[in-house]
PDB file of the backbone (N, CA, C, O) and the ligand in Angstrom, with CONECT records:
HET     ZN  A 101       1
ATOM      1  N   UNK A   1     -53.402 215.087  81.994  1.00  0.00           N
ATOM      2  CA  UNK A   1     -53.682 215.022  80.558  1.00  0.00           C
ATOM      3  C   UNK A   1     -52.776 215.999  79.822  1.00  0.00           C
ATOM      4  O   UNK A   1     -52.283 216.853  80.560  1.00  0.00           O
ATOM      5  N   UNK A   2     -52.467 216.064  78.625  1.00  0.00           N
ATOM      6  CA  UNK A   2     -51.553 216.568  77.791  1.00  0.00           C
ATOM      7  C   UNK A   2     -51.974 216.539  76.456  1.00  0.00           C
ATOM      8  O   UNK A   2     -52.835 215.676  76.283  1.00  0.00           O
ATOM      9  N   UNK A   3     -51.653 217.226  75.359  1.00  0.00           N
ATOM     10  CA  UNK A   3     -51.968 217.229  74.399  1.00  0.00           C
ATOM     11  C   UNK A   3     -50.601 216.924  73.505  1.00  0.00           C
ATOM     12  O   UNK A   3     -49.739 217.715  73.887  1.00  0.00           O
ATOM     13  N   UNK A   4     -50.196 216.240  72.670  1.00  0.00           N
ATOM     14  CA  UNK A   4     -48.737 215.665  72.434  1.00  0.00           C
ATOM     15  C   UNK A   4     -49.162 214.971  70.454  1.00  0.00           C
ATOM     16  O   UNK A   4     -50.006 214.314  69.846  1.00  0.00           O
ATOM     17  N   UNK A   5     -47.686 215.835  70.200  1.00  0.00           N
ATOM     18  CA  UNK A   5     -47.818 215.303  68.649  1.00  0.00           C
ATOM     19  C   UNK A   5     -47.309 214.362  68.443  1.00  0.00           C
ATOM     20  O   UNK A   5     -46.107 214.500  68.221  1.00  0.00           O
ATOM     21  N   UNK A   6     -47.963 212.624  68.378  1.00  0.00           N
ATOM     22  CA  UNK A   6     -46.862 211.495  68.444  1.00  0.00           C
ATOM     23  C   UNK A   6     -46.269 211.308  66.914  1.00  0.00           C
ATOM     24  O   UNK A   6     -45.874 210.191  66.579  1.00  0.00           O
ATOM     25  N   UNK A   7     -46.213 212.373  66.024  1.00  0.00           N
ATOM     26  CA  UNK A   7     -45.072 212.065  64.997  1.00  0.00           C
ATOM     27  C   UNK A   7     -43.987 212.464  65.423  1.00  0.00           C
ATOM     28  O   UNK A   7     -43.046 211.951  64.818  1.00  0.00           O
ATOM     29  N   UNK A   8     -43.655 213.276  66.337  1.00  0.00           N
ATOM     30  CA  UNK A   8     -42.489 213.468  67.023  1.00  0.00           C
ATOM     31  C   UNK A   8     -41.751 212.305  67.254  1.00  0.00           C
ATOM     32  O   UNK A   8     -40.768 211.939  66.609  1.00  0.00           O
ATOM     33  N   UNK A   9     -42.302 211.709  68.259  1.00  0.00           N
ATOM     34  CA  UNK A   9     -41.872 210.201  68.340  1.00  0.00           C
ATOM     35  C   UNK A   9     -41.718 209.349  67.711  1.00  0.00           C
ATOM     36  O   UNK A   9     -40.909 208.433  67.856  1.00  0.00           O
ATOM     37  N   UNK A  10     -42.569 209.537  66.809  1.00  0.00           N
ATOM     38  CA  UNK A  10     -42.154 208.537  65.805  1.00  0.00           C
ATOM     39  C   UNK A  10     -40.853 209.059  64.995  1.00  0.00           C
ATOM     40  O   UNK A  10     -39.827 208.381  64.936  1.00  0.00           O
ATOM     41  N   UNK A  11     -40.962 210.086  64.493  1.00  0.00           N
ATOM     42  CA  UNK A  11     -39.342 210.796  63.837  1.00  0.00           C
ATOM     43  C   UNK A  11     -38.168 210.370  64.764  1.00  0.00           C
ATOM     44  O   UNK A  11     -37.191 209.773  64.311  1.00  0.00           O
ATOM     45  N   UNK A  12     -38.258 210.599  65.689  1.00  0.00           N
ATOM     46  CA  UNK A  12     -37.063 210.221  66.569  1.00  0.00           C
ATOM     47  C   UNK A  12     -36.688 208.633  66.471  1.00  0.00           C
ATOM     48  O   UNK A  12     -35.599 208.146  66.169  1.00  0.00           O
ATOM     49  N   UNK A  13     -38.127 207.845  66.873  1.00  0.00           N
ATOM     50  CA  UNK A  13     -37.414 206.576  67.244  1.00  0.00           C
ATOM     51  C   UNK A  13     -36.660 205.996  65.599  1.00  0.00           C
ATOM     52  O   UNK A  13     -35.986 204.966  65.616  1.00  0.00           O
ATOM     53  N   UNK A  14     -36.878 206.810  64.197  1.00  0.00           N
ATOM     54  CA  UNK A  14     -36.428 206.230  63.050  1.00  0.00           C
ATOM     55  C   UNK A  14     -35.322 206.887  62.692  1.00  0.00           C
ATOM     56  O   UNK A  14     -34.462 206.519  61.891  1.00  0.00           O
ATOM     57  N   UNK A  15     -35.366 207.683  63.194  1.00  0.00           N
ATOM     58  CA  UNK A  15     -34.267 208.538  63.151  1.00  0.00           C
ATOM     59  C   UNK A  15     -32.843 207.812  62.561  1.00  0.00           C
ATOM     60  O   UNK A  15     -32.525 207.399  61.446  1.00  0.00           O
ATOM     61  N   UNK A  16     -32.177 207.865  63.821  1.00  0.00           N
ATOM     62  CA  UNK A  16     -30.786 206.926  63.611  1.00  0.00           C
ATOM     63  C   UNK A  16     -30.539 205.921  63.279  1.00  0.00           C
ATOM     64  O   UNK A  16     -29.385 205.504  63.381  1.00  0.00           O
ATOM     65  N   UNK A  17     -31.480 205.215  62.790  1.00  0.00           N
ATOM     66  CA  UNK A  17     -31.746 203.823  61.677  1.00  0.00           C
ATOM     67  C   UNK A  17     -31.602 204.842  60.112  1.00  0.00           C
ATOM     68  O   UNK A  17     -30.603 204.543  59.457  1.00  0.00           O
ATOM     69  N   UNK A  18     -32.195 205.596  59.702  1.00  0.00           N
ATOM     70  CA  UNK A  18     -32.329 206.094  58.479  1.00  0.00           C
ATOM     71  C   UNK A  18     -30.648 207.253  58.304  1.00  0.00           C
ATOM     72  O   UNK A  18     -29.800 207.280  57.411  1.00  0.00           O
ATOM     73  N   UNK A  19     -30.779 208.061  59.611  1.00  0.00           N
ATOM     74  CA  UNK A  19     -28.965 208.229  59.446  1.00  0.00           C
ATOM     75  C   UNK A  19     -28.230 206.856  59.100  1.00  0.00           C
ATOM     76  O   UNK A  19     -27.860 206.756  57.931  1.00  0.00           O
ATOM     77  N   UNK A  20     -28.012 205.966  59.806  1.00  0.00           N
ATOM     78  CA  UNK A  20     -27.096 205.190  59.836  1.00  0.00           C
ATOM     79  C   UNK A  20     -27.099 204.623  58.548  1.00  0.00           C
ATOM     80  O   UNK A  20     -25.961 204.380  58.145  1.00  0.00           O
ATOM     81  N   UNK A  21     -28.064 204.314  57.721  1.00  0.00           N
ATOM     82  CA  UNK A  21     -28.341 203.982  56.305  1.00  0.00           C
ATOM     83  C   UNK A  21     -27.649 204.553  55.280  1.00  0.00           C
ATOM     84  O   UNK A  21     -27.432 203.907  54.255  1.00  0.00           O
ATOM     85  N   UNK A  22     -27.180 205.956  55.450  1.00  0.00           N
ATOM     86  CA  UNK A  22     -27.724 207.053  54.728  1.00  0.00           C
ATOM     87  C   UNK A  22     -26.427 207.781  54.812  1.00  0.00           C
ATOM     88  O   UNK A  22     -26.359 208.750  55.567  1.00  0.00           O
ATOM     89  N   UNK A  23     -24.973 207.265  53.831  1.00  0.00           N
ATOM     90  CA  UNK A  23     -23.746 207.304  54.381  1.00  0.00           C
ATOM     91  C   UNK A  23     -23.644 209.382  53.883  1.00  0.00           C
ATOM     92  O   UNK A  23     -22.651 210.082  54.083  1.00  0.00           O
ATOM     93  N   UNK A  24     -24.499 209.691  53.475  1.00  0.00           N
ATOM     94  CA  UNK A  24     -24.219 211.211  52.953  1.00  0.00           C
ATOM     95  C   UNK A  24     -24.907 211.962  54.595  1.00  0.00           C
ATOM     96  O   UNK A  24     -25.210 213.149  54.715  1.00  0.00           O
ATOM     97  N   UNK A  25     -24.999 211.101  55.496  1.00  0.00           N
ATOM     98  CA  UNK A  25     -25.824 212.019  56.216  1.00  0.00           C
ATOM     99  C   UNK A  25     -24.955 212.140  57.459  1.00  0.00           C
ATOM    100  O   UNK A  25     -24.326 211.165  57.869  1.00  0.00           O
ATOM    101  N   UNK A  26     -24.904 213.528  58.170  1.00  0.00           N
ATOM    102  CA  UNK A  26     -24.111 213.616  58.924  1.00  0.00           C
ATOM    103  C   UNK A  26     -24.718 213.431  60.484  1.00  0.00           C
ATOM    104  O   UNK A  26     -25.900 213.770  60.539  1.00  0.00           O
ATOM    105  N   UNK A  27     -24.218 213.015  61.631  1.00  0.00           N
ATOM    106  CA  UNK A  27     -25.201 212.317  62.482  1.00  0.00           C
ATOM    107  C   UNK A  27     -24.410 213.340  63.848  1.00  0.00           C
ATOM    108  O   UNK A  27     -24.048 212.674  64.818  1.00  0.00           O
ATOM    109  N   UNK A  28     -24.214 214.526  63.901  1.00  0.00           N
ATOM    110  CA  UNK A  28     -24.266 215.026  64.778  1.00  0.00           C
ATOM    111  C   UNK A  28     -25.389 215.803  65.234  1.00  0.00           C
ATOM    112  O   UNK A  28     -26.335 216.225  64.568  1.00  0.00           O
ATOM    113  N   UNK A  29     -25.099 215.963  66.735  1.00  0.00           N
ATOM    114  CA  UNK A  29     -26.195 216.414  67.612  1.00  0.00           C
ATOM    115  C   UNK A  29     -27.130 217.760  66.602  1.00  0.00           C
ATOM    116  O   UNK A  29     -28.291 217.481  66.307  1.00  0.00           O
ATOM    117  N   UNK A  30     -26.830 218.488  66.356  1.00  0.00           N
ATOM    118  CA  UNK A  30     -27.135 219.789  65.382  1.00  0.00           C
ATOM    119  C   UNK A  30     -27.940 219.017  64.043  1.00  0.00           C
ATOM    120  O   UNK A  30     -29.151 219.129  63.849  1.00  0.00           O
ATOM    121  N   UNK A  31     -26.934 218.155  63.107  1.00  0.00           N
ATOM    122  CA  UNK A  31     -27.548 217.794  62.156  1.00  0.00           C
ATOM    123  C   UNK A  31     -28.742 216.687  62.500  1.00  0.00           C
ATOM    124  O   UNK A  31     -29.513 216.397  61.585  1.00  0.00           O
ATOM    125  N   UNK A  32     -28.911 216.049  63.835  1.00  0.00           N
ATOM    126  CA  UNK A  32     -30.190 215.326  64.010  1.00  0.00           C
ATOM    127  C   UNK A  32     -31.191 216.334  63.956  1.00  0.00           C
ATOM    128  O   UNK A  32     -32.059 216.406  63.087  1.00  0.00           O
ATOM    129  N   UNK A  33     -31.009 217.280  65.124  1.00  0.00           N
ATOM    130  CA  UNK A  33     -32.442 217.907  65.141  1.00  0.00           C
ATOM    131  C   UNK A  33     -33.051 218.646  63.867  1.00  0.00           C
ATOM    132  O   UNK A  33     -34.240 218.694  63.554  1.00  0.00           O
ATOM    133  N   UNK A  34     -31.552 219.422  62.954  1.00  0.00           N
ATOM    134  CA  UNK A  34     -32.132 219.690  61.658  1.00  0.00           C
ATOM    135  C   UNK A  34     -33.076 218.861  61.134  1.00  0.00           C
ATOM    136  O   UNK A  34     -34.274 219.122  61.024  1.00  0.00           O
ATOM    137  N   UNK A  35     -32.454 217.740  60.773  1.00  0.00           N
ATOM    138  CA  UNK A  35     -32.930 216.281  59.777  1.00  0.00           C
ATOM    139  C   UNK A  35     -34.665 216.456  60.493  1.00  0.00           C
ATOM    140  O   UNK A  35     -35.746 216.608  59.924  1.00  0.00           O
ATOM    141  N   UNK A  36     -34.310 216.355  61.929  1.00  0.00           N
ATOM    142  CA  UNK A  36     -35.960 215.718  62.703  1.00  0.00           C
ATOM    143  C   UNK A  36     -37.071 216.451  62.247  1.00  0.00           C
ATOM    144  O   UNK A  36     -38.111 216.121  61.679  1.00  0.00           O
ATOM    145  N   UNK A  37     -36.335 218.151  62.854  1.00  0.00           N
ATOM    146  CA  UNK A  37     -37.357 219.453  62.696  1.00  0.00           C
ATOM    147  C   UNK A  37     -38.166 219.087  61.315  1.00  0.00           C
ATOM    148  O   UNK A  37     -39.349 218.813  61.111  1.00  0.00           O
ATOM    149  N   UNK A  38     -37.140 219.189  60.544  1.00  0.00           N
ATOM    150  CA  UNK A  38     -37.723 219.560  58.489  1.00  0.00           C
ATOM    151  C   UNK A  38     -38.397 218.129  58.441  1.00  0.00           C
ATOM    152  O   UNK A  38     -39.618 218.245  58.331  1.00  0.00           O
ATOM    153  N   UNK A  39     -38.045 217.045  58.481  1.00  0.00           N
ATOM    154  CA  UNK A  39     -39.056 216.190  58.145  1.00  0.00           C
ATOM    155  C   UNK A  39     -40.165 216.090  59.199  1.00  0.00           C
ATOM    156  O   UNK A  39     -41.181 215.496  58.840  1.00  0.00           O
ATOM    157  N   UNK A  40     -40.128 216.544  60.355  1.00  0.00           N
ATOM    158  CA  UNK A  40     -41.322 216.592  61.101  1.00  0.00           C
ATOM    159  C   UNK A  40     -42.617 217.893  60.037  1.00  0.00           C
ATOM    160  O   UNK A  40     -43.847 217.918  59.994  1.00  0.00           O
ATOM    161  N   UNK A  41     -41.569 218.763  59.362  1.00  0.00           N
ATOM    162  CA  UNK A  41     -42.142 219.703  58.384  1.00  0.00           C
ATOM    163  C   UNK A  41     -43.211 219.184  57.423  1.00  0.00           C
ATOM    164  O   UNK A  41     -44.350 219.633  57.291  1.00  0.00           O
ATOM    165  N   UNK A  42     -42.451 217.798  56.545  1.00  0.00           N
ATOM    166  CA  UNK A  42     -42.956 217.166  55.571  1.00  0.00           C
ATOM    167  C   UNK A  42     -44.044 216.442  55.908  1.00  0.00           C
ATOM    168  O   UNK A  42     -44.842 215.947  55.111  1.00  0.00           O
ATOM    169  N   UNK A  43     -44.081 216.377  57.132  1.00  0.00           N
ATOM    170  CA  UNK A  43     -45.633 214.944  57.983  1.00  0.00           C
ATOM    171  C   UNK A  43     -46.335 215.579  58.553  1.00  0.00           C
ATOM    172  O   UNK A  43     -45.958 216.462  59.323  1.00  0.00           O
ATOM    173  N   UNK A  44     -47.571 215.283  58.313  1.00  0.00           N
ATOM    174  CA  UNK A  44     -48.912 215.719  59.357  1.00  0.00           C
ATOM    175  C   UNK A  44     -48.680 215.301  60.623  1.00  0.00           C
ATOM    176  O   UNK A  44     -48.277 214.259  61.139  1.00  0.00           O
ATOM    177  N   UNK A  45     -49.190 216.840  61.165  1.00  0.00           N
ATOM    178  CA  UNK A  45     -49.563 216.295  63.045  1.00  0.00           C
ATOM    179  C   UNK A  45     -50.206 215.334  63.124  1.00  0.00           C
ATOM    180  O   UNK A  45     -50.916 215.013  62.170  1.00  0.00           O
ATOM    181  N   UNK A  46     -50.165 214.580  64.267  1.00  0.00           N
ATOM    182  CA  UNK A  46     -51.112 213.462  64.810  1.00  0.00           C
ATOM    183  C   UNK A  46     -51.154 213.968  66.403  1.00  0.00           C
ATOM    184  O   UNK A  46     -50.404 213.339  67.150  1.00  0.00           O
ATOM    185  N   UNK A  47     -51.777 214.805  66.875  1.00  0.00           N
ATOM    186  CA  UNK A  47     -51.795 215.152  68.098  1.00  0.00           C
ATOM    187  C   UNK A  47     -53.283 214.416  68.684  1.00  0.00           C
ATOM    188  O   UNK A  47     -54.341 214.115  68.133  1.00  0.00           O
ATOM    189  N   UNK A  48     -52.796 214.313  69.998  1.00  0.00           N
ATOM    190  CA  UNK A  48     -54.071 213.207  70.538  1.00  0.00           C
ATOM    191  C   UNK A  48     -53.435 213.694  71.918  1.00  0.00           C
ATOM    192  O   UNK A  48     -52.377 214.187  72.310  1.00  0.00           O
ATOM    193  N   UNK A  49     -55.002 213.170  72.585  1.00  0.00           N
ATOM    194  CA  UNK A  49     -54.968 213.779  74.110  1.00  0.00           C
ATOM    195  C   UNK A  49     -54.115 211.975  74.270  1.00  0.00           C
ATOM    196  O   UNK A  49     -54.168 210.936  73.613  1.00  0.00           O
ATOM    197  N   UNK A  50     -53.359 212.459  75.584  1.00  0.00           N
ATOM    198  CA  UNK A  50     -52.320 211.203  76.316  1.00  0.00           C
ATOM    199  C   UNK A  50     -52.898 211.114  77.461  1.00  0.00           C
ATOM    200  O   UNK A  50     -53.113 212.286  77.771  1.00  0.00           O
ATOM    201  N   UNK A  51     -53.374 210.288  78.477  1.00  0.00           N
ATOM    202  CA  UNK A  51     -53.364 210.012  79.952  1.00  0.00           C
ATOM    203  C   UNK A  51     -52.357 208.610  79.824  1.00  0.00           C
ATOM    204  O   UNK A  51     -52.357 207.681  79.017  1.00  0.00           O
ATOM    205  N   UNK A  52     -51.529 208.916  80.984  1.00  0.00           N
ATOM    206  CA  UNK A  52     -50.815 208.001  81.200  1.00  0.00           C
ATOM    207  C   UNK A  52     -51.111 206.535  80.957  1.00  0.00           C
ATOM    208  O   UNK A  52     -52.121 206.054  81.469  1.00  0.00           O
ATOM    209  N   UNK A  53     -50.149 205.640  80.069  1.00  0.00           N
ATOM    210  CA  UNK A  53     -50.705 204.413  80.156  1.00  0.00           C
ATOM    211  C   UNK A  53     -51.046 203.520  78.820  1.00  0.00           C
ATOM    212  O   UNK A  53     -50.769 202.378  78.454  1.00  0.00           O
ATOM    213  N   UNK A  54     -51.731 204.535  78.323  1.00  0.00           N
ATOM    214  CA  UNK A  54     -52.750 204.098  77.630  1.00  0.00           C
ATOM    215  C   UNK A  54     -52.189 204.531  75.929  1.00  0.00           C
ATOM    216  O   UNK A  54     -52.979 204.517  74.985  1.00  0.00           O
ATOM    217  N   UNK A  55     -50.782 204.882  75.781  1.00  0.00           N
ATOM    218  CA  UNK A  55     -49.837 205.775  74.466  1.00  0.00           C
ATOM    219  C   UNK A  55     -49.612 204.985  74.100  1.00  0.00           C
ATOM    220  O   UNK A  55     -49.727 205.178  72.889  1.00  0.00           O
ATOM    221  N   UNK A  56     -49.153 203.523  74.331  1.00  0.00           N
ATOM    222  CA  UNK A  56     -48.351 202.390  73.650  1.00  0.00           C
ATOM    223  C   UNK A  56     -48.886 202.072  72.537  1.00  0.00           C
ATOM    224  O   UNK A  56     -48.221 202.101  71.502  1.00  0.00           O
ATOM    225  N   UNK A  57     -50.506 201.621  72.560  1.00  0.00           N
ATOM    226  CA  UNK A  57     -51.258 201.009  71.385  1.00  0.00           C
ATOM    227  C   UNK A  57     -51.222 202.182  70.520  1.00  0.00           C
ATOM    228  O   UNK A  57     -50.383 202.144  69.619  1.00  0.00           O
ATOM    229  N   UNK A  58     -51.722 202.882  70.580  1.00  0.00           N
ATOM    230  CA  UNK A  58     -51.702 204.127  69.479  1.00  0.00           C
ATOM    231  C   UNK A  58     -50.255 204.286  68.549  1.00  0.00           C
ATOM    232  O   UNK A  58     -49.996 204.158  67.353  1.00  0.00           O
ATOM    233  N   UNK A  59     -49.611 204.572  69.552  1.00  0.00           N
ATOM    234  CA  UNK A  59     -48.508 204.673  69.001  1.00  0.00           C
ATOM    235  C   UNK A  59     -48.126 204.018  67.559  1.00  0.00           C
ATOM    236  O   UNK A  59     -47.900 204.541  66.468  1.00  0.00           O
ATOM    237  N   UNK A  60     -48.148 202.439  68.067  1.00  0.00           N
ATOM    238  CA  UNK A  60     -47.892 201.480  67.234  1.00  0.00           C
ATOM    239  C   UNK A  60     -48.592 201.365  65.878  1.00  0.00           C
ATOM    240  O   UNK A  60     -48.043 201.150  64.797  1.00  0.00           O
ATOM    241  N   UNK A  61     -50.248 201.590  66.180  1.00  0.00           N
ATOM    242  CA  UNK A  61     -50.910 201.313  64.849  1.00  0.00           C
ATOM    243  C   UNK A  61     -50.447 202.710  64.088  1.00  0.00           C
ATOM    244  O   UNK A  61     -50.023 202.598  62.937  1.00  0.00           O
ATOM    245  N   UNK A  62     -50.527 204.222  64.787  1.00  0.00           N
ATOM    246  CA  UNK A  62     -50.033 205.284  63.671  1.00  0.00           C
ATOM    247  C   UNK A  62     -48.693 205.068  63.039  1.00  0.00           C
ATOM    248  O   UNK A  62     -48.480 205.611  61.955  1.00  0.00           O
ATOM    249  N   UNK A  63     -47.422 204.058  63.812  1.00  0.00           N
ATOM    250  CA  UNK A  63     -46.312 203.601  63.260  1.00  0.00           C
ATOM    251  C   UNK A  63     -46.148 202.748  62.229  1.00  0.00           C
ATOM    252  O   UNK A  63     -45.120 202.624  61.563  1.00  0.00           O
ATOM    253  N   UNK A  64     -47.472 201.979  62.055  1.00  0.00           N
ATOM    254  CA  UNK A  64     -47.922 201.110  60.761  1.00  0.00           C
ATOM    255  C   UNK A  64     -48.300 201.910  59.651  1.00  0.00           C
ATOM    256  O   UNK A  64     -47.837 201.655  58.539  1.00  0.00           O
ATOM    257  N   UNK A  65     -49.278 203.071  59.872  1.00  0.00           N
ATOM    258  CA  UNK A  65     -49.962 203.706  59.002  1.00  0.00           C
ATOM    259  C   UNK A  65     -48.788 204.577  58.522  1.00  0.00           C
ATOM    260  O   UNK A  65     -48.959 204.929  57.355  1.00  0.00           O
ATOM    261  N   UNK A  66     -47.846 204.949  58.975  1.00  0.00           N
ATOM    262  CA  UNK A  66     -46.829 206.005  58.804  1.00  0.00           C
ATOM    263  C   UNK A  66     -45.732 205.604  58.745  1.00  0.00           C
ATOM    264  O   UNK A  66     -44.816 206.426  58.777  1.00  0.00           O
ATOM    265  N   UNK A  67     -45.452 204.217  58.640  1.00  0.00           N
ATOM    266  CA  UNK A  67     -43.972 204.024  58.736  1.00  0.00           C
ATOM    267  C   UNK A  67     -43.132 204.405  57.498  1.00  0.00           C
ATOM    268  O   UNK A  67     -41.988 204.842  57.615  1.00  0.00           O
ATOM    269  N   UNK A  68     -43.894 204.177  56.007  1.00  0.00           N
ATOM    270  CA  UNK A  68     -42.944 204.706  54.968  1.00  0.00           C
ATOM    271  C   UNK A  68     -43.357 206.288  54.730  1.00  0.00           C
ATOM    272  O   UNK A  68     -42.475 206.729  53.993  1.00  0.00           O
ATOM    273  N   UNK A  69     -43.842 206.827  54.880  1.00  0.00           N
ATOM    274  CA  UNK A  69     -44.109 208.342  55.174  1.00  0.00           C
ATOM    275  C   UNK A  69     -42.895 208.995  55.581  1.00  0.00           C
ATOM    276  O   UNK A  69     -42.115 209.682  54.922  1.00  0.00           O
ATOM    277  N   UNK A  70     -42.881 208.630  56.869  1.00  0.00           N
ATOM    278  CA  UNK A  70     -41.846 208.939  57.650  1.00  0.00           C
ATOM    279  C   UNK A  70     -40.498 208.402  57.291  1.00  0.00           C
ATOM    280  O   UNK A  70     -39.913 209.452  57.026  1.00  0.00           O
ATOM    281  N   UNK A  71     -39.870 207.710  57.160  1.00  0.00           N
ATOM    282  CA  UNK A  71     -38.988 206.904  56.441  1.00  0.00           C
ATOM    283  C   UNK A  71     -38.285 208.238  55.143  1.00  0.00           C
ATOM    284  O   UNK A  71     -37.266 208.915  55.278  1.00  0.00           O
ATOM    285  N   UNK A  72     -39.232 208.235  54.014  1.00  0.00           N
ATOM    286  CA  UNK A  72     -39.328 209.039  52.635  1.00  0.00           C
ATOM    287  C   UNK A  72     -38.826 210.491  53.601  1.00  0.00           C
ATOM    288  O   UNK A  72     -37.720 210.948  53.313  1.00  0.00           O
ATOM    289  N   UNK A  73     -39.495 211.076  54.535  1.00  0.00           N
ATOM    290  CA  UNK A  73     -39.692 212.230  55.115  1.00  0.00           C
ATOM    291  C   UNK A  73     -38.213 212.663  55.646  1.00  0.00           C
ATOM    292  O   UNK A  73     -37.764 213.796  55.472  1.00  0.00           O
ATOM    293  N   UNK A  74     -37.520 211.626  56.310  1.00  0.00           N
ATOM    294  CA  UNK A  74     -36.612 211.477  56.848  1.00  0.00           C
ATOM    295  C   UNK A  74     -35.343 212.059  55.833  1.00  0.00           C
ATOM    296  O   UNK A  74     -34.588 213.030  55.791  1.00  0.00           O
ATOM    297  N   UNK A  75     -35.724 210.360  54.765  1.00  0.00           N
ATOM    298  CA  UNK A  75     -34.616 210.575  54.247  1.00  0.00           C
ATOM    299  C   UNK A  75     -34.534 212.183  52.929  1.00  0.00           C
ATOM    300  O   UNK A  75     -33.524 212.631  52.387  1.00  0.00           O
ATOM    301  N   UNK A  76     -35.595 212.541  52.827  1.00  0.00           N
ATOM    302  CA  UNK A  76     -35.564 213.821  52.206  1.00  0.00           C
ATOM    303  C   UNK A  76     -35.192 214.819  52.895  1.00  0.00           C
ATOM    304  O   UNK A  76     -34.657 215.701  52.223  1.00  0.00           O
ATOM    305  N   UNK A  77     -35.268 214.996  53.897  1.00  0.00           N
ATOM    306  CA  UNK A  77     -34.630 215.836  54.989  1.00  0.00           C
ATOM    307  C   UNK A  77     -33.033 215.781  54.964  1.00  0.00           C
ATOM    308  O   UNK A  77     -32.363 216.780  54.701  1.00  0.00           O
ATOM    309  N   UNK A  78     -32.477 214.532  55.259  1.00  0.00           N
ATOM    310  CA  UNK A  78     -30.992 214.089  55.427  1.00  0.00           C
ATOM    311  C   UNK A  78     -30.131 214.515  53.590  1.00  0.00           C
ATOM    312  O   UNK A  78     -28.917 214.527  53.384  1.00  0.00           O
ATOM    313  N   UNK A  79     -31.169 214.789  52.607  1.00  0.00           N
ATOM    314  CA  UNK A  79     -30.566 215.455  51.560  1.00  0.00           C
ATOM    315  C   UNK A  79     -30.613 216.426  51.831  1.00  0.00           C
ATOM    316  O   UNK A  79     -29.496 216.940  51.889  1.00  0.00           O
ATOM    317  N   UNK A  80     -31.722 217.312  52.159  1.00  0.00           N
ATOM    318  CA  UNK A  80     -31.652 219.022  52.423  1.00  0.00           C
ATOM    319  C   UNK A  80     -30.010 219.243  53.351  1.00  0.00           C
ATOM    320  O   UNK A  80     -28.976 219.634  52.808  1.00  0.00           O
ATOM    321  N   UNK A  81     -30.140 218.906  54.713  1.00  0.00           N
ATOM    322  CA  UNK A  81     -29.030 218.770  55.208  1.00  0.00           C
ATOM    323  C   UNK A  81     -28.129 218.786  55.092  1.00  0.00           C
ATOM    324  O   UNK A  81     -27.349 219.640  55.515  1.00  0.00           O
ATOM    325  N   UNK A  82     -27.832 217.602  54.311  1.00  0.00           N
ATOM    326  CA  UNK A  82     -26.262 217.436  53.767  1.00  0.00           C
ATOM    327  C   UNK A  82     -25.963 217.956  53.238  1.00  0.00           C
ATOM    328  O   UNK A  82     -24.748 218.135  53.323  1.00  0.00           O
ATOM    329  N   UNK A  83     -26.943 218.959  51.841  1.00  0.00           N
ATOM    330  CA  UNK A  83     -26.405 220.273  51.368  1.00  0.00           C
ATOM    331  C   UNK A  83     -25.331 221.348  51.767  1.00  0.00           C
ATOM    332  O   UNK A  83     -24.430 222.023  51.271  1.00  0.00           O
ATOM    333  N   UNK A  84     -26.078 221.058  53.169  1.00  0.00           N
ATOM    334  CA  UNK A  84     -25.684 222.502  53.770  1.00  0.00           C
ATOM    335  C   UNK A  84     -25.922 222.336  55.176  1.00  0.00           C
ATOM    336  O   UNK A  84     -27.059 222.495  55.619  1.00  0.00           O
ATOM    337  N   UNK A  85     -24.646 221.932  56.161  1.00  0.00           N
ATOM    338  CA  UNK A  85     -24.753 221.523  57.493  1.00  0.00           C
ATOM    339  C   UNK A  85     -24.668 222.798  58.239  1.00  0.00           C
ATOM    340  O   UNK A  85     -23.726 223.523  57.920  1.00  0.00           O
ATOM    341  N   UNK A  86     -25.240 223.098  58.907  1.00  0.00           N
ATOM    342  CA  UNK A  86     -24.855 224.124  59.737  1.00  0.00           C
ATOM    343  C   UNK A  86     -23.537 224.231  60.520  1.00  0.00           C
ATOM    344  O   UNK A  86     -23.042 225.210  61.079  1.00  0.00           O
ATOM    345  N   UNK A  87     -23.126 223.043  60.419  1.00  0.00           N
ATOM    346  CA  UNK A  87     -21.736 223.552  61.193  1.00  0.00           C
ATOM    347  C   UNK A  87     -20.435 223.442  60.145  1.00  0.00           C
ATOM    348  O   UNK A  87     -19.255 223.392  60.490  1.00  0.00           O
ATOM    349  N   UNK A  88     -20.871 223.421  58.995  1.00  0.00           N
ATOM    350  CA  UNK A  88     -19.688 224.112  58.101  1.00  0.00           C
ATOM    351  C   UNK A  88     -20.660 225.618  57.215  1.00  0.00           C
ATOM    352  O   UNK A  88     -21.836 225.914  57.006  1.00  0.00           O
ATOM    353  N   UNK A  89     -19.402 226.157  56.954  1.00  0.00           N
ATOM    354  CA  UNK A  89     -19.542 226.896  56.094  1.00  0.00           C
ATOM    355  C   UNK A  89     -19.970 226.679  54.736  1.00  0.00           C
ATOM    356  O   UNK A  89     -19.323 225.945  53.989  1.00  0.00           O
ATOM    357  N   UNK A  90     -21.350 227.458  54.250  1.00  0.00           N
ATOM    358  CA  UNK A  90     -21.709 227.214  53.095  1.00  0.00           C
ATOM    359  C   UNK A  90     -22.831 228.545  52.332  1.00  0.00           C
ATOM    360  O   UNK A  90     -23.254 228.411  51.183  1.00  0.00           O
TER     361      UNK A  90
HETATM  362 ZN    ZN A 101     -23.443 217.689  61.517  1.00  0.00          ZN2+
END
């Protein structure tokens, strides 16, 4: 058993759909996890106990309930960012 925040997962799997959209946004390794971290900032935990198996359904219906949440979350993040990438000078 485990205790696991599935907005994590969910940030990730939208991730590089909302970069790729999102021509101001820079899609290196550094600027993903920025983008992920801060909008994981903007969304409520959803932590739930996991036993193997049994993550798929959940998953999906909190991906319904949250899909434009996350989306908005994202792409407000990928503005903070682009401000100010960490791997240039600013
Ligand atoms: Zn970058």
């Amino acid at each position: 058993m485990q205790i696991k925040n599935y907005m994590e997962d969910l940030v990730w799997q939208r991730l590089d759909d909302v970069i790729a959209t999102n021509t101001r946004a820079c899609g290196c390794e550094k600027c993903r996890y920025d983008i992920a971290a801060l909008a994981l900032n903007f969304l409520p935990p959803r932590y739930t106990v996991t036993d193997q198996g049994e993550t798929y359904t959940r998953i999906k219906s909190l991906e319904q309930q949250f899909n434009i949440d996350i989306i908005t979350a994202i792409t407000h993040a990928i503005q903070i960012v682009s401000k100010c990438p960490h791997h240039n000078e600013c």
